[in-house]
DRENNU-348710 format. One line per 10 residues: number of its first residue (from 1); their letters; for each residue x, y, z of C-alpha. Coordinates in Angstrom, 2 decimals. Layout:
BEGIN
NUM) a) X/Y/Z ~ ...
***
This chain:
BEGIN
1) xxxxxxxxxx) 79.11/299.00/109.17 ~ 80.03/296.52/106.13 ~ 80.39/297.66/102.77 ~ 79.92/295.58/99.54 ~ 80.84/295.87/96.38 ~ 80.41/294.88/92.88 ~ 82.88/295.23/89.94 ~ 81.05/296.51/87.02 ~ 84.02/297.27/84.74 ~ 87.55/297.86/84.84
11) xxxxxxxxxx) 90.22/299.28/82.41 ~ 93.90/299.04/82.54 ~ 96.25/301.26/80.44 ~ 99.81/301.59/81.22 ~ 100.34/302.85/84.55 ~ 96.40/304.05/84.61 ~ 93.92/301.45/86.33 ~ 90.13/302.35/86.61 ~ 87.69/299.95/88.35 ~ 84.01/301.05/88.12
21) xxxxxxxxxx) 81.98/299.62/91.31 ~ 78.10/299.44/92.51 ~ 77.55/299.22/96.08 ~ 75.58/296.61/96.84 ~ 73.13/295.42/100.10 ~ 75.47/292.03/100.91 ~ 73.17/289.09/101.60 ~ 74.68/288.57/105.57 ~ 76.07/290.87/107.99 ~ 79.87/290.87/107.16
31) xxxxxxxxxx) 81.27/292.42/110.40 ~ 80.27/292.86/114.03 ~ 80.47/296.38/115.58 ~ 84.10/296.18/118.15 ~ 83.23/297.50/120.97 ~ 84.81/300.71/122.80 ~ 86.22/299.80/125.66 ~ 88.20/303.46/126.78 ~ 90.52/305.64/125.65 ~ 94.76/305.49/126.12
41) xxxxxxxxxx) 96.57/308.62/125.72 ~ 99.72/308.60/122.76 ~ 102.65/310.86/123.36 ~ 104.26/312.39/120.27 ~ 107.48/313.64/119.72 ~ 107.12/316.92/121.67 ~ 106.67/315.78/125.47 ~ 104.35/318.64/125.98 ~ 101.80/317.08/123.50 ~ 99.61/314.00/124.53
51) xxxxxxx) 96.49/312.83/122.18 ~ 93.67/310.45/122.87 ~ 93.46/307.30/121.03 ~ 90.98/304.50/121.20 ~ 91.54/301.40/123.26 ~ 89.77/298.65/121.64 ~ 89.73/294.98/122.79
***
């Protein structure tokens, strides 16, 4: 889902930055859902260990 934003008020002080936000409702729908297509497995460094990750086209 699409998230918006707006920037209310920010401060910058040396190596400190704060940005104060308001989520907002955006006016169009920003992204389309990707659709899942399967899964690939993903071999780490251990040979014995294979994990599941998403395959999306």
């Amino acid at each position: 889902a699409e998230t918006q934003f707006k920037v209310l008020g920010s401060l910058d002080q040396d190596n400190l930055h704060i940005i104060q936000l308001e989520e907002t409702t955006p006016p169009f729908p920003l992204l389309q859902p990707v659709p899942i297509v399967g899964l690939l497995p993903i071999q780490l460094n251990s040979p014995d260990t294979v994990l599941p990750i998403l395959n999306i086209t």
